[in-house]
C-alpha positions as CSV (number, residue, x, y, z in Angstrom):
1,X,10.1,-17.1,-3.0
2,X,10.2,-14.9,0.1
3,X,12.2,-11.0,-0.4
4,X,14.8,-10.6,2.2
5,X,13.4,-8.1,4.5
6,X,14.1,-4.9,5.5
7,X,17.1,-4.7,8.1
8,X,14.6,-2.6,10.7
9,X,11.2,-4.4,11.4
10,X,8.7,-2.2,9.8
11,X,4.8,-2.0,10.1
12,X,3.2,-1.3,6.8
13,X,-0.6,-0.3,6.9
14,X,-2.3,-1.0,3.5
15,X,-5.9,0.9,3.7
16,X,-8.3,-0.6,1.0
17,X,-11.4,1.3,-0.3
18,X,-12.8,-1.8,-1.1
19,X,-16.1,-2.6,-3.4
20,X,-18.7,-1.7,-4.0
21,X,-17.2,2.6,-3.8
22,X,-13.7,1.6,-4.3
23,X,-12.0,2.7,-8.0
24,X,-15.2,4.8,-9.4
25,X,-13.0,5.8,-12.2
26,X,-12.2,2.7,-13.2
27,X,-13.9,1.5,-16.6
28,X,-12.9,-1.7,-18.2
29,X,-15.0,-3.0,-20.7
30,X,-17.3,-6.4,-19.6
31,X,-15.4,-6.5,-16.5
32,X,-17.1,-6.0,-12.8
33,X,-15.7,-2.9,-11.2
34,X,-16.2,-4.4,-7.5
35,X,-13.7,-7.4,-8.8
36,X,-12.0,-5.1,-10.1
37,X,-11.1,-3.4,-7.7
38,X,-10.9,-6.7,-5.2
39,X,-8.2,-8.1,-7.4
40,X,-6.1,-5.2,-7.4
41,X,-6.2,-4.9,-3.7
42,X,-5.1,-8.7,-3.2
43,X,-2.2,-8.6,-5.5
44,X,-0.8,-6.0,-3.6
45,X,-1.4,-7.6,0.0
46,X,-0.1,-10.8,-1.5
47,X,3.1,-8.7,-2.9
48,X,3.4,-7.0,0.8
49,X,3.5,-10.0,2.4
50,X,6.6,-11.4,0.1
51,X,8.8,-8.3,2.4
52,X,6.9,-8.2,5.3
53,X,5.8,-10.6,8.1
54,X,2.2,-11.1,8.3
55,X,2.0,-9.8,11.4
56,X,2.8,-6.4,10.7
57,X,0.8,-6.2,7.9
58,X,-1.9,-3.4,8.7
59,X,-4.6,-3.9,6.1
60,X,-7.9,-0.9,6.5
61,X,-10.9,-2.0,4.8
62,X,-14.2,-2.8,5.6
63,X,-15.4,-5.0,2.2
64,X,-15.4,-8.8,3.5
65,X,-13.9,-10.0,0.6
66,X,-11.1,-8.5,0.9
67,X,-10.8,-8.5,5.1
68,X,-11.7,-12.6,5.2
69,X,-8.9,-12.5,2.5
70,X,-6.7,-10.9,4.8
71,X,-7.4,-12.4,8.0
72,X,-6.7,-16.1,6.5
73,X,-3.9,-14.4,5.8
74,X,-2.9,-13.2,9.4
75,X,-2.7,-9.6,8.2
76,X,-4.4,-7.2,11.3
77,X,-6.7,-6.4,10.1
78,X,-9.1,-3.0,11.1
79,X,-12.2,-1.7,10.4
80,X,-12.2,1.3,7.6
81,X,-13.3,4.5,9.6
82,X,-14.8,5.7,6.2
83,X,-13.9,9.2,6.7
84,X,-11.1,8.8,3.7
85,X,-7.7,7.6,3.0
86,X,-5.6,10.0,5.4
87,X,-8.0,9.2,8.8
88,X,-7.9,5.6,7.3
89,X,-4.2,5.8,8.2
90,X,-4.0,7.2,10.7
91,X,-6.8,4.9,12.4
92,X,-4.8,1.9,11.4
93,X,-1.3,3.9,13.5
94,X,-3.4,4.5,16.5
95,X,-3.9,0.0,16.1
96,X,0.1,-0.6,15.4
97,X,0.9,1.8,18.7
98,X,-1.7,-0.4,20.7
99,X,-0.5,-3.4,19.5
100,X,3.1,-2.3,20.6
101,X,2.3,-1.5,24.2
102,X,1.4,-5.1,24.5
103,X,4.4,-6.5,23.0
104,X,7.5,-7.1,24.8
105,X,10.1,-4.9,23.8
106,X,14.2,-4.4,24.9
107,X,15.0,-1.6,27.0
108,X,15.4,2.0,24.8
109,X,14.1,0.0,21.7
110,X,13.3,2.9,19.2
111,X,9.5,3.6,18.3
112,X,8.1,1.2,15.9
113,X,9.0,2.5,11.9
114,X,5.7,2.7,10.2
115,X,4.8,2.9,6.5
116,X,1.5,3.9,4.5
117,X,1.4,2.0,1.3
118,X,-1.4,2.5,-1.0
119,X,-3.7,-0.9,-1.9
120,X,-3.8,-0.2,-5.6
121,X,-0.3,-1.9,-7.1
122,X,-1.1,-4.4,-8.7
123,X,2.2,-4.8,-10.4
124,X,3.9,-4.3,-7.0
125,X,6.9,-7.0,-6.2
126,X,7.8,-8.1,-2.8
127,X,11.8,-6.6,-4.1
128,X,10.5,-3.7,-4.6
129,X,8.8,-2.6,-1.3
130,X,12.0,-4.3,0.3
131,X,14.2,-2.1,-1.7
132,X,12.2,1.1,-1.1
133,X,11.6,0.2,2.8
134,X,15.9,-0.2,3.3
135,X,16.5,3.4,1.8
136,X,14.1,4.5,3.7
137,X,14.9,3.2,6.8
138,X,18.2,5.8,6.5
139,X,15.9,8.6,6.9
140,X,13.1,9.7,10.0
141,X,10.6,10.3,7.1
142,X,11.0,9.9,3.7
143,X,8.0,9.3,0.8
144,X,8.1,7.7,-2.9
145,X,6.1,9.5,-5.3
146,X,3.5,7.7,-7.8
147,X,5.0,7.5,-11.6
148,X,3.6,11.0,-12.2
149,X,5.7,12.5,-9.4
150,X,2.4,14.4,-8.1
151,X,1.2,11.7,-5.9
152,X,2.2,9.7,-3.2
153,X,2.3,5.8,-2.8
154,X,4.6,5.2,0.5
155,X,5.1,7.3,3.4
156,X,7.3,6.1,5.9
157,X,8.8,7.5,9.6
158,X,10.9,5.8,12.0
159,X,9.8,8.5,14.5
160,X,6.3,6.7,15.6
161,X,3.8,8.4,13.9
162,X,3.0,9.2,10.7
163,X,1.5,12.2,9.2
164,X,-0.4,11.7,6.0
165,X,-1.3,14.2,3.6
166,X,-2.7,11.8,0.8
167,X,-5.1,13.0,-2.1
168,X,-4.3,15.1,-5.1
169,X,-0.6,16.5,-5.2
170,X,-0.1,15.0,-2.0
171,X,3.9,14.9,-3.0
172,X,4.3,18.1,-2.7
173,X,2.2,18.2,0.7
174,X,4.3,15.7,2.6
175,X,8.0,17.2,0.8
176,X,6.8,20.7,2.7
177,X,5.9,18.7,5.7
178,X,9.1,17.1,6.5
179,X,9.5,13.8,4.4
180,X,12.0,13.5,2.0
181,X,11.1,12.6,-1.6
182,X,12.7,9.4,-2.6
183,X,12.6,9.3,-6.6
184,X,13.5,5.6,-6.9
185,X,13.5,3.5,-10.7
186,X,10.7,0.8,-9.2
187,X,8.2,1.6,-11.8
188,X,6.5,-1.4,-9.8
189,X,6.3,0.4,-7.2
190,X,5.2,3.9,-8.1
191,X,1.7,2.7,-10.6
192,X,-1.2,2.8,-8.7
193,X,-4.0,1.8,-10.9
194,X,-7.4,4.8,-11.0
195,X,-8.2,5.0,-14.4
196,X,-8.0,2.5,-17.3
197,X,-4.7,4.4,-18.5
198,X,-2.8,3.3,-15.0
199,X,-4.2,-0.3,-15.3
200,X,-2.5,-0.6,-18.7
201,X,0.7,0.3,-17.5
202,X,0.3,-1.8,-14.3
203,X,-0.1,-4.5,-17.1
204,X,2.6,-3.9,-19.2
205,X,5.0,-4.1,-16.1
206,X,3.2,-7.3,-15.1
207,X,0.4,-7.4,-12.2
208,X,-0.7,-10.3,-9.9
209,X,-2.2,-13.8,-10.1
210,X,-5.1,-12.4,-9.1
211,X,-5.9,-9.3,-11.4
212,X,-4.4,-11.3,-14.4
213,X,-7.2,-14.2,-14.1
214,X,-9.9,-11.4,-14.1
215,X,-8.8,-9.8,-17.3
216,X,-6.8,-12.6,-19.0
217,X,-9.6,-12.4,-21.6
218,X,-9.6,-8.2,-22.0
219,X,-7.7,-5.9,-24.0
220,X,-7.1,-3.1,-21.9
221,X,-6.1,0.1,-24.7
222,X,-3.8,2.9,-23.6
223,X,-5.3,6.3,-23.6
C-alpha cells in the first residue's frame, strides 16, 4: 500500500556507500558484509519510494547492485563522487537543479524542496518519511536527528539548496547552521544501522523484505 504523500512535491536524494567499503563497522556473524550492507540500502529505497514518486527519488551510489536495483526502479540515479557523504549530496543537488531547468514549471513556482536522507534505515516505513517530510515542509530548513540525538538522518530546505554538514555530531552542526531540529517519536525513522548494536534495534522495530531474508537465520545480540 502506497503512503499519501507529502502535500509539497519533494526531492529526496538517498546517497549509498555501497559494497564492497560501505558499513566497515558492521560485524554479523556468517553473514557477508557487502550483502549486508546491499540489503540495508534497498529496504530503505524500497520504503522511500512508498512516500515518494520514483521520479524524485535521488539515489548516489556507484555499487551496480544497488544502482541496476535502482534504475529498474526509475529512481535517478547518479554516480557517487567518492569524496564522502556531504559532496555525495551535494553532487546529487547540483542533478535535481538540472533536472529542474528542464522541466516545465508554473510562473513564480517556488524552488524545488529538497531532502538528504541517509541509505542505512532499514526499518524505515514509507509513513514515516511522509510524516517527517509534512512537518517539515512548515519550515525553510529543518533536520531529524538519529535515535542518539548526535547525528543526523534527514535534512531538508524548501529554499533550493541544501547545506550538509553530515559526519559525527553533525546535529549539532546543521542546528548552528540554520535548520531546525525536529525531535519527532519515528523511532523508524531515526536508526541508521553502523554497528551490530543499531542493526538490533533496526530489528526489533522491524526492517525490510530484503535485510530480513539475509539474516532470517542469525541471532543478532544487543551490545
Amino acid at each position: 500500500m502506497t503512503a499519501p504523500q507529502s502535500l509539497i512535491p519533494w526531492w529526496v536524494i538517498v546517497p549509498v556507500k555501497g559494497a564492497p567499503a560501505g558499513k566497515s563497522r558492521l560485524d554479523v556473524a556468517h553473514a557477508d558484509r557487502a550483502a549486508l550492507t546491499r540489503a540495508i540500502a534497498l529496504d530503505t529505497l524500497d520504503a522511500v519510494a512508498q512516500a515518494i514518486p520514483p521520479d524524485r527519488i535521488v539515489l548516489v551510489c556507484s555499487d551496480p547492485v544497488i544502482v541496476k536495483y535502482g534504475e529498474n526502479a526509475g529512481l535517478l540515479c547518479v554516480p557517487d563522487p567518492v569524496t564522502g557523504l556531504n559532496a555525495a549530496v551535494r553532487h546529487a543537488d547540483g542533478a535535481i537543479g538540472a533536472r529542474e531547468r528542464t522541466m516545465p514549471h508554473e510562473r513564480d513556482q517556488p524552488p524545488a524542496a529538497v531532502a538528504a536522507l541517509l541509505g542505512d534505515l532499514p526499518a524505515l516505513r514509507g509513513e514515516d518519511l511522509t510524516e517527517a517530510l509534512t512537518l517539515a515542509a512548515s519550515y525553510d530548513r529543518a533536520f531529524v536527528p538519529d535515535r542518539e540525538g548526535t547525528g543526523t538522518v534527514l535534512l531538508t530546505d524548501r529554499t533550493g539548496t541544501l547545506h550538509p554538514r553530515f559526519g559525527e555530531g553533525s546535529a549539532e552542526r546543521h542546528e548552528k547552521s540554520g535548520y531546525l531540529r525536529l525531535d519527532l517519536e519515528l523511532p523508524h525513522l531515526r536508526t541508521d544501522v553502523d554497528v551490530a548494536e543499531d542493526l538490533a534495534a533496526a530489528l526489533q522495530l522491524g526492517c525490510g523484505a530484503n535485510l530480513a531474508t539475509l539474516l532470517a537465520d542469525h541471532t543478532i545480540p544487543r551490545r
